[in-house]
N, C-alpha and C positions, 0 to 999 in steps of 0.2 A: 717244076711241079708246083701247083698253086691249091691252096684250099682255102674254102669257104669259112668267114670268120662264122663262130660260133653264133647261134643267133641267141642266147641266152648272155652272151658276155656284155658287160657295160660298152657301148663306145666311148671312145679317149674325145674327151672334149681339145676340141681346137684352142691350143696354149694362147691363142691370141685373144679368145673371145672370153669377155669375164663370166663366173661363172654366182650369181646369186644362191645362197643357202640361208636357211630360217634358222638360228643356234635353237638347238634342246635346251629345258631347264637347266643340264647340269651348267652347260657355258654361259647360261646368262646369269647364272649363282658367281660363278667363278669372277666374272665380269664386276658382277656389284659388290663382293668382297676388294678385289682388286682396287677398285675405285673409294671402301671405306678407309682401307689401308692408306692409301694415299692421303687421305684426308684426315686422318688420324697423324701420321706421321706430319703433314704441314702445319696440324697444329700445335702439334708437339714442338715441332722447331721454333714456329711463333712464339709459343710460350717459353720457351728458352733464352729469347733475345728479349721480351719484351719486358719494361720495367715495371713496377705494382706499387699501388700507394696505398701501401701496407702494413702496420708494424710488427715484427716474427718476436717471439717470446719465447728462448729456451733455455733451460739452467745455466745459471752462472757460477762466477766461483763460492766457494766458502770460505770463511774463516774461522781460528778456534783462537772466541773469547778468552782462551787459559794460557792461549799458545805464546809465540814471540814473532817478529820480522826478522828479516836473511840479516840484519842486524844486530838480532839477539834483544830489541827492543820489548817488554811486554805489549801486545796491540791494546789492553786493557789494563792501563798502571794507576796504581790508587796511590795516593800519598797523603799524609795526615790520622792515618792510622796503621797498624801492625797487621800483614797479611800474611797469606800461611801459602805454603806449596801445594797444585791440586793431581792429583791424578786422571787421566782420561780425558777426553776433549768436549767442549762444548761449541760447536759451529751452529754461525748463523749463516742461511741460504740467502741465496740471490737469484735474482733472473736477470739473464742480457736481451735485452730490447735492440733489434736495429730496425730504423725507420726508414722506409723507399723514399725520402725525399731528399736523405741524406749519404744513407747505405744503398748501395746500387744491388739489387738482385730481382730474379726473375719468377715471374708468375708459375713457373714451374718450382720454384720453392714454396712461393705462397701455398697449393696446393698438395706440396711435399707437409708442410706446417698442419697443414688441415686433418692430414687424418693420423699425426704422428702421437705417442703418448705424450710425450716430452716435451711439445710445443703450442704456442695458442698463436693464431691470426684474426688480426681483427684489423678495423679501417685502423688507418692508421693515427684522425684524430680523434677515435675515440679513447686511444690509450694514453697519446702525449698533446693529443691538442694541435691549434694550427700552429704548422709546421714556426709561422712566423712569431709565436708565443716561443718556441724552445726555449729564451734564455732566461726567460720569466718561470717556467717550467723548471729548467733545472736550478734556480735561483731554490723556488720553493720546496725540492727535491732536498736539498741542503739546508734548508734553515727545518726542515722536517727530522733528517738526521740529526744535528747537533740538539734538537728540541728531547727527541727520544732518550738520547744520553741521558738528560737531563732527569728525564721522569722514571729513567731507569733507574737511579742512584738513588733518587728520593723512595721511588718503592722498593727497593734493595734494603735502605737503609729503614725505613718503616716497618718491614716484616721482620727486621731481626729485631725490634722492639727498640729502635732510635727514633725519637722524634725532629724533623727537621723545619728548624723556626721559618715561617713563611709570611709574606707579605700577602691579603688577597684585595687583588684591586676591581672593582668593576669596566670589562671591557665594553661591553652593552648589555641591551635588553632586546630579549626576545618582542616579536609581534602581539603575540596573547599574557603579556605578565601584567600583574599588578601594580608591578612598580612601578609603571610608568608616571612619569611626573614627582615619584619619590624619591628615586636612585637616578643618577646620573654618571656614566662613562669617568671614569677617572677617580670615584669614589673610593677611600679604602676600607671593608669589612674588619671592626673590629672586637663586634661580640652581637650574638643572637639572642635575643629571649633574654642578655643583660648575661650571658656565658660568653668570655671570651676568645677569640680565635686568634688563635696562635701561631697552626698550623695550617694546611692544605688538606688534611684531614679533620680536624675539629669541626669544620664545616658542615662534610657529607658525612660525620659521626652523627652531628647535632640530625642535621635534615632526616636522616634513618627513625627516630624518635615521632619524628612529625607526621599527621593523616594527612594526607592531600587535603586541601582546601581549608584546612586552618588557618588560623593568622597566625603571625610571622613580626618578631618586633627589630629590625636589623637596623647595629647602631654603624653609623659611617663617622670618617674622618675626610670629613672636605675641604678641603686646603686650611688643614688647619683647626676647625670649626668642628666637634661634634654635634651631629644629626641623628633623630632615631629616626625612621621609616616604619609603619606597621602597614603589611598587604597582606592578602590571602595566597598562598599557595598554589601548585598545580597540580596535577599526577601529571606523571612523567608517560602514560599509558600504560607500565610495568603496575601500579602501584605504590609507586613512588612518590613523596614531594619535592614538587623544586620549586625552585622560585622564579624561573623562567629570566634569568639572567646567564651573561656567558663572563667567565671572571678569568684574571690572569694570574697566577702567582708567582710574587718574585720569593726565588727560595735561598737563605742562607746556608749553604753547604757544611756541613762540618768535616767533608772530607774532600779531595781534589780528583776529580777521576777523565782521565785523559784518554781516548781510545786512538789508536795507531792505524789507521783503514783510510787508506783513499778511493776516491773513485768510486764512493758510493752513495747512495742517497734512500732518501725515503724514512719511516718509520719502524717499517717491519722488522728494525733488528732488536725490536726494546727488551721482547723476553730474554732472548739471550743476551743481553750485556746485565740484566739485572741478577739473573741465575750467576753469569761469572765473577758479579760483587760480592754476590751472598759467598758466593764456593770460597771466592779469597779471601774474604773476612773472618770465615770460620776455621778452627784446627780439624772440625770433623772432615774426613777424604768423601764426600758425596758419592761421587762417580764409581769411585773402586776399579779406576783402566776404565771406564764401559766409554765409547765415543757416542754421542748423543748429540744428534743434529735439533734444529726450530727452529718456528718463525713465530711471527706475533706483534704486533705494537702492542706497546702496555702504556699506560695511565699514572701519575704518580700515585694514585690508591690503591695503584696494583692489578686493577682490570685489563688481561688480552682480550685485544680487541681485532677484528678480521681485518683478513691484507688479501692481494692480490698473486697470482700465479702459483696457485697452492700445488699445482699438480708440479710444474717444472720443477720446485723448491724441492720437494720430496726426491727425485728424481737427480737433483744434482745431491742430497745428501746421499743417497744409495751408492752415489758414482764416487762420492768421497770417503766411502768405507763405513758409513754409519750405519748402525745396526737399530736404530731407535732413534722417532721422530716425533716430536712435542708442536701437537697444532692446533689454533686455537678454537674451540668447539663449535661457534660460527660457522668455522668455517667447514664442518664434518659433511656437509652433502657433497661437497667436491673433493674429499679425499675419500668418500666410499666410492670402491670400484675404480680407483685408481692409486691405489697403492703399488707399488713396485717391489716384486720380488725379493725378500728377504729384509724387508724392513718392517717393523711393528711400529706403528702411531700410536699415541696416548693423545687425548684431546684435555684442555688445560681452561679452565674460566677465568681465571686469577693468577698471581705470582704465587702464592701459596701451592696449589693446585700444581706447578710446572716445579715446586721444592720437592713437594714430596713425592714427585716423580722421580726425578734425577737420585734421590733418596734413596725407591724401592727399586731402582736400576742398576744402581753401583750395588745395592745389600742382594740383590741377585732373585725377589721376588717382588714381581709385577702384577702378579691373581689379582690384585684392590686395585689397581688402576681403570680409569675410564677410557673406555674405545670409542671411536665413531660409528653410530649406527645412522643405517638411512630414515632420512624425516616419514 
């Protein structure tokens, strides 16, 4: 028995013969996802193998200025006077820098760095320079540490009402001073106005007195030879007078202060090594237990002055347990909106300013202290 095919029913295409169809939107979506994917995922692996000349910037270790080495060494040992026991820690932060020309990692980190809190990327010689400068780089990474020490102990020993005898030599002259043809390079400063300079601050005491564009009577010692010079002044643009000179001073110590840290460099640790002189030389407990992290390069007259990688700083103090971060006010547009959970900053202009912090920290009220606000 035989029946007639349905005349409504599809015919069966012949398996042999190809059969042409138009895709509907949804399969040609499916198609262009399919093929973004793909190309998403090859860039991905790209970026995975491939290298970046880059440098990654993220918290490094800390140290506490009050602390010791697995040694039992103090990292910050004073000698030539009597120092006291401190409670609580003072850490100075750091940032670990690795450079693609040296550290091998991939553009998929670089990218990871980009949108991270806790990292900066930048070229990489905008941070350390060509690559072929590094050992000039970290020459001058180092003579910048051992300098900091330096001006740490001087403003340490300055705000607790020490004066420390200093030599001031003229290093140059700026392009716009006075002096030129007056002073010369090698010159030594040994009283202004017929007041003598003693110190490294008697200087910028005297100059504080002075209006910009006064005259100026500065007696030198040239090889020997006493010389007065009389120039006009400058504003510094603050309001300031200077005399548009850059001077060196060699400082007579009157205590030994040896710091125990390798492996690191730069300036930014001045505030904290200068707060750990003060803390030791004094019987008062500052801290009270309180662990208090900072950064800063300071000046030997005591001025913090801004540094770099202020966001990771912060970030590795939070990771180090600190509950309180002292940063120098400069530097407050990049620590607003970038504070890390559970740490309170105080913003610091001076060594004074970063005393009486640590002060109102350890006594357990902070109400008077200054915060960063945005510019």
């Amino acid at each position: 028995m035989t029946t007639d095919p349905d005349p409504l029913a599809p015919a069966e295409p012949d398996p042999f013969t190809p059969i042409e169809t138009e895709p509907g939107p949804g399969a040609r979506r499916d198609f262009t996802l399919a093929l973004t994917g793909l190309g998403a995922a090859l860039l991905l692996a790209v970026l995975s193998i491939l290298p970046a000349r880059f440098a990654i910037g993220m918290p490094g270790p800390t140290f506490d200025t009050l602390g010791t080495d697995e040694d039992g060494a103090a990292l910050v040992e004073i000698s030539g006077a009597p120092t006291y026991d401190a409670s609580g820690e003072l850490r100075l932060t750091t940032v670990s820098v690795a450079r693609g020309s040296s550290t091998w990692f991939s553009l998929g980190q670089v990218l990871r760095g980009w949108v991270a809190d806790d990292r900066y990327v930048q070229p990489e010689e905008a941070v350390l320079g060509d690559p072929e400068d590094s050992e000039q780089v970290e020459q001058e990474s180092q003579q910048q540490w051992v300098t900091s020490q330096e001006s740490a102990t001087v403003a340490a020993l300055t705000a607790l009402g020490q004066e420390v005898p200093a030599t001031i030599e003229v290093a140059a002259l700026t392009d716009t001073t006075n002096a030129d043809g007056l002073l010369e390079p090698g010159d030594v400063i040994t009283a202004v106005d017929g007041e003598p300079i003693d110190s490294y601050t008697d200087l910028f005491d005297y100059l504080e007195r002075v209006t910009p564009g006064d005259d100026v009577m500065v007696t030198v010692d040239r090889e020997g030879t006493s010389t007065d010079a009389t120039f006009a002044t400058l504003d510094d643009g603050a309001g300031n007078a200077v005399m548009g000179i850059y001077v060196e001073p060699h400082f007579e110590m009157p205590i030994d202060v040896t710091v125990q840290i390798d492996k690191v460099g730069g300036p930014s640790a001045g505030l904290m090594f200068s707060l750990a002189i003060m803390d030791k030389l004094t019987e008062k407990d500052e801290l009270g237990g309180a662990l208090v992290a900072g950064t800063g390069a300071i000046s030997a007259d005591g001025d913090v002055e801004p540094i770099g990688g202020i966001r990771m700083k912060m970030h590795g103090a939070r990771d180090a347990g600190a509950d309180w971060f002292l940063a120098p006010v400069e530097n407050c547009d990049e620590v607003v909106g970038n504070i890390p959970d559970g740490l309170n900053v105080f913003a610091v202009d001076d060594l004074d300013d970063g005393y009486a912090a640590i002060e109102a920290i350890g006594a357990g009220d902070t109400s008077g202290l200054a915060t960063c606000t945005a510019a």
